[in-house]
matplotlib code that plots the C-alpha trace (Angstrom):
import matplotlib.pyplot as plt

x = [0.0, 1.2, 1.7, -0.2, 2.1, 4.0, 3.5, 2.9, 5.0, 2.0, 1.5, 5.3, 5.4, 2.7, 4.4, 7.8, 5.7, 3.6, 7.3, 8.4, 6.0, 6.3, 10.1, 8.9, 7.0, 9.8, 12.4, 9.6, 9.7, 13.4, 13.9, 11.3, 13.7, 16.5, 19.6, 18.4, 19.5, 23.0, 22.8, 22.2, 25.3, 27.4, 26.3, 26.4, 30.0, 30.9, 29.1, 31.0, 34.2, 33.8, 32.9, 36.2, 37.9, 35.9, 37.0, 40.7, 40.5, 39.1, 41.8, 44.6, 43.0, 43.1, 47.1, 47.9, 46.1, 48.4, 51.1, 50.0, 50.2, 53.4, 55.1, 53.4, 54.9, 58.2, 58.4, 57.4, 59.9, 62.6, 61.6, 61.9, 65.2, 66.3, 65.3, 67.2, 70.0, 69.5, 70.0, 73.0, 74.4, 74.8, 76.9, 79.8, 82.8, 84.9, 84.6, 83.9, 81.6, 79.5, 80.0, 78.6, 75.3, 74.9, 75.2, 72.7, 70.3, 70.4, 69.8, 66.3, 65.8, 66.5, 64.0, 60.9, 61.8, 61.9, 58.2, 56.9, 57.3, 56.2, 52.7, 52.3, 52.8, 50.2, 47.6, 48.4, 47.9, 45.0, 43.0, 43.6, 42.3, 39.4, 38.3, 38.6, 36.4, 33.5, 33.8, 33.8, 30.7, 29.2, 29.5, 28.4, 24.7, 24.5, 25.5, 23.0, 20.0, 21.0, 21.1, 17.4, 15.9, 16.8, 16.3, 12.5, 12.2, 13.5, 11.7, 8.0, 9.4, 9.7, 6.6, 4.7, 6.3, 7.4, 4.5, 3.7, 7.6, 7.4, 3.9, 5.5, 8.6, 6.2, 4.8, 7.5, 8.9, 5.5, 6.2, 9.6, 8.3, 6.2, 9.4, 11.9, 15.3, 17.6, 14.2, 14.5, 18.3, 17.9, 15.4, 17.4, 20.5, 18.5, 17.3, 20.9, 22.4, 19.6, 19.5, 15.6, 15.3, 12.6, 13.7, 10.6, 8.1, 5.1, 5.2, 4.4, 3.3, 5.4, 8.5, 10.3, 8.9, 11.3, 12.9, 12.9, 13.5, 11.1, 10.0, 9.5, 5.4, 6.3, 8.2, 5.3, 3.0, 4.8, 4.9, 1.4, 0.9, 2.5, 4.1, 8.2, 9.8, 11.2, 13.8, 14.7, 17.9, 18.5, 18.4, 18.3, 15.0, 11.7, 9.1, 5.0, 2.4, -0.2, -3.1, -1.3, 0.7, -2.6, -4.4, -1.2, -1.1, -4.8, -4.3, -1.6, -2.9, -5.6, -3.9, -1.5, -4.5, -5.9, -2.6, -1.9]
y = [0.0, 3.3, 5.9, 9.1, 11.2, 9.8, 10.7, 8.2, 7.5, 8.6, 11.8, 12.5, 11.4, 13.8, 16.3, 15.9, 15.9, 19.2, 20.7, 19.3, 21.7, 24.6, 24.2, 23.5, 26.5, 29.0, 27.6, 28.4, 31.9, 32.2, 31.3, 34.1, 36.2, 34.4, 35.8, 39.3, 40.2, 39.0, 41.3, 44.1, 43.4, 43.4, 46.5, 48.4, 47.1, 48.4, 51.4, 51.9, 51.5, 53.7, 56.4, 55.5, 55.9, 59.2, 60.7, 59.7, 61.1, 64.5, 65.1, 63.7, 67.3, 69.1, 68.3, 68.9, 72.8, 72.9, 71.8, 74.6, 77.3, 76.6, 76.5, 79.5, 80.8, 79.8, 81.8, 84.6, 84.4, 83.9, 86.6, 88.5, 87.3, 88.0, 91.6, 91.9, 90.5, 93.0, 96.2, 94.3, 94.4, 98.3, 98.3, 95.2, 96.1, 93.3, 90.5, 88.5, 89.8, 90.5, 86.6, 85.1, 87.6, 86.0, 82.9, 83.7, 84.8, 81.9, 79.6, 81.9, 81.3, 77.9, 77.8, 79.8, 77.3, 74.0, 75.3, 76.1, 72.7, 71.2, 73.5, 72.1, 68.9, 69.5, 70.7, 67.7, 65.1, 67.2, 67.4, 63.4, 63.2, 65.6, 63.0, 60.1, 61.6, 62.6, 58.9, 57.7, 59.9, 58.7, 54.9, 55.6, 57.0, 54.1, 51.3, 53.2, 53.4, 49.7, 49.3, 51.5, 48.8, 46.1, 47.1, 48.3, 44.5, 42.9, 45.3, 44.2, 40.6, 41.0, 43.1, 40.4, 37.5, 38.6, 38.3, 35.0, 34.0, 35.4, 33.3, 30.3, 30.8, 30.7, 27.9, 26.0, 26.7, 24.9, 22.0, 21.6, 21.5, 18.3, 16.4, 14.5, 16.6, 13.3, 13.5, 16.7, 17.0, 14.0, 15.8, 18.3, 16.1, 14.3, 17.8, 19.7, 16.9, 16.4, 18.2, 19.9, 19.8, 16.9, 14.9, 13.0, 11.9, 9.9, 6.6, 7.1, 3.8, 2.1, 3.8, 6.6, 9.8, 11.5, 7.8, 5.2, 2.4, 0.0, -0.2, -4.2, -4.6, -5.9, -2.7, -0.4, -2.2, -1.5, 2.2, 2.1, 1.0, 4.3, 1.9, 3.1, 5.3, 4.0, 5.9, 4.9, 2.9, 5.0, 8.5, 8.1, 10.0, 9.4, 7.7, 7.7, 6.2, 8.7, 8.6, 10.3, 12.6, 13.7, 14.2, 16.5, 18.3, 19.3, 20.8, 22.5, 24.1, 25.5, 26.9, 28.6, 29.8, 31.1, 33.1, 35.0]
z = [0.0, -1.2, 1.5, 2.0, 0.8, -1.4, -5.6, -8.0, -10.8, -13.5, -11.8, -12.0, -15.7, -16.1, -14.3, -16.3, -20.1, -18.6, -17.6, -21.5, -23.0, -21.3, -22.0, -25.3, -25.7, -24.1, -26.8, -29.4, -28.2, -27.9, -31.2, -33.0, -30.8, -32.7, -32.8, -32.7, -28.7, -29.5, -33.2, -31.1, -28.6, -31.5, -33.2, -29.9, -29.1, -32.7, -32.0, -28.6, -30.4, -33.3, -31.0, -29.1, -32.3, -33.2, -29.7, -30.7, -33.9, -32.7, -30.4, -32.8, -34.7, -31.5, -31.4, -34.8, -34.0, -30.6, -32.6, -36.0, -32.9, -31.6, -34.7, -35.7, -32.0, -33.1, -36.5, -34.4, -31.9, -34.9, -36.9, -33.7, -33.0, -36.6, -36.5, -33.3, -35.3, -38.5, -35.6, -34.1, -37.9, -37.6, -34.5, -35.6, -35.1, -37.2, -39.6, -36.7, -35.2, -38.6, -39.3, -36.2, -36.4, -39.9, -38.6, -35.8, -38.5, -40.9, -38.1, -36.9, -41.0, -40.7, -37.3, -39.6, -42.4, -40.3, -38.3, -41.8, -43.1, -39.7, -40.2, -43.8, -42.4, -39.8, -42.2, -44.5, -41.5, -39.9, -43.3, -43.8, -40.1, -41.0, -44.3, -41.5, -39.3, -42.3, -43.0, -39.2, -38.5, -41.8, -40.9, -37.2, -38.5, -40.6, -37.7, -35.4, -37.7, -38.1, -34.6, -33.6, -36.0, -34.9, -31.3, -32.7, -33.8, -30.9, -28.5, -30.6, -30.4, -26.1, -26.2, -27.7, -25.8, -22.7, -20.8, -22.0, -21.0, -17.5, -16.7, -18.7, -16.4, -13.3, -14.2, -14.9, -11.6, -10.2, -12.2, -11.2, -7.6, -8.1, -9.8, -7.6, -7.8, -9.4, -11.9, -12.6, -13.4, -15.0, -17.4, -17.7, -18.4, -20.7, -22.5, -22.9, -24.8, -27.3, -30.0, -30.7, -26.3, -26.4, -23.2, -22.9, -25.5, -26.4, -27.8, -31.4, -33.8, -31.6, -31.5, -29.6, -30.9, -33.7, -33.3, -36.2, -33.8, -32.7, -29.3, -28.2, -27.6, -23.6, -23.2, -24.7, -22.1, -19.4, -20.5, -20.8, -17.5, -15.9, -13.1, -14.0, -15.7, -18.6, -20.9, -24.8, -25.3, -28.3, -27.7, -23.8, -23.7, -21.4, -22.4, -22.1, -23.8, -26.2, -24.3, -21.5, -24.1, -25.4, -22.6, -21.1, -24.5, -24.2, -20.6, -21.4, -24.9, -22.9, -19.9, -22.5, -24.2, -21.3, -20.6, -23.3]

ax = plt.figure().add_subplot(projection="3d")
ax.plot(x, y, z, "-o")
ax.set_aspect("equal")
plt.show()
């Protein structure tokens, strides 16, 4: 005689097919979502980095004008210097003299011709910089109109869904709490390593459903009886006979009905 409290092996098998479906039924929803969630990590990781790059590039300008005004600085200060040099002319006393203030002023003309090729090189550079940054801000609209679409369609994908997910989610959790623990990470076991998630299914003209392989008539009857829990040899899954599968099927389809 069974005790009290103690739950059937039907009633878990019913429990573990009911837990199937809503499982089912989440993947189905997951996979409208598709690979849309992950699509829009990717463009905002791209967008983050172009930005990074835009920021870079804005400042790499920002030196080159630092750079334009010190130069332009330094012809001042030589010109400056050479003047100095041109009054110092009128006051040499010797050859000597004369000669190292003509030195002193090629060198400023050296210093106003060495910043002006260091200011054309800076405008050449900054202007190359410049066409970067059209093209970065260019590419950066584009990858963010990409991006607000596909967060429109993912957000009317989660809009549409989410609500069904959370109850699913919820009742999953219920489900869970009428299954055995080894049962249930058994089913779960069972579920990860298959590949379209079924980790229990009905008997289906007498073999394993989505399974070519005959189940033995003695072996069907003892699913049918609802006494064990009996698993495929094949594919390792659960098995349970169609009445049951049908008559968990209906339930479900109309408490899923009922919550959306």
């Amino acid at each position: 005689m069974a005790k009290k409290n103690e739950v059937t092996v039907e009633v878990k098998l019913r429990a573990l097919f009911d837990l199937q479906l809503i499982d089912s039924r989440v993947d189905e929803i997951r996979n409208v979502r598709g690979e849309l969630p992950l699509e829009v990590e990717d463009l905002e990781n791209e967008i983050a980095g172009l930005e990074k790059r835009l920021e870079n590039f804005n400042q790499e300008v920002s030196d080159f004008d630092f750079q334009t005004k010190e130069q332009k600085n330094n012809i001042e200060v030589a010109k400056e210097e050479f003047k100095k040099y041109e009054e110092n002319l009128k006051n040499v006393r010797n050859n000597r003299e004369y000669n190292s203030i003509v030195k002193e002023q090629e060198f400023q003309q050296l210093e106003i011709q060495l910043s002006e090729k260091r200011i054309n090189e800076f405008a050449a550079m900054r202007e190359l910089k410049l066409e970067a940054i059209t093209q970065l801000n260019e590419k950066l609209i584009e990858r963010k109109k990409h991006l607000k679409a596909k967060k429109d369609e993912l957000d009317e994908i989660l809009k549409e869904t989410e609500i069904e997910e959370n109850l699913l989610a919820k009742k999953a959790t219920e489900y869970q709490r009428k299954i055995e623990s080894h049962l249930f990470d058994a089913y779960q076991k069972i579920r990860n390593s298959v590949k379209n998630g079924l980790a229990i299914v009905a008997v289906e003209r007498g073999a394993s459903g989505g399974s070519f392989f005959t189940i033995p008539p003695q072996v069907q009857m003892e699913i049918a009886s609802r006494q064990k829990i009996i698993t495929d040899e094949h594919s390792g899954r659960i098995l349970v006979d169609p009445d049951l599968a049908e008559e968990e099927r209906k339930k479900m389809t109309a408490i899923f009905s009922s919550k959306k």
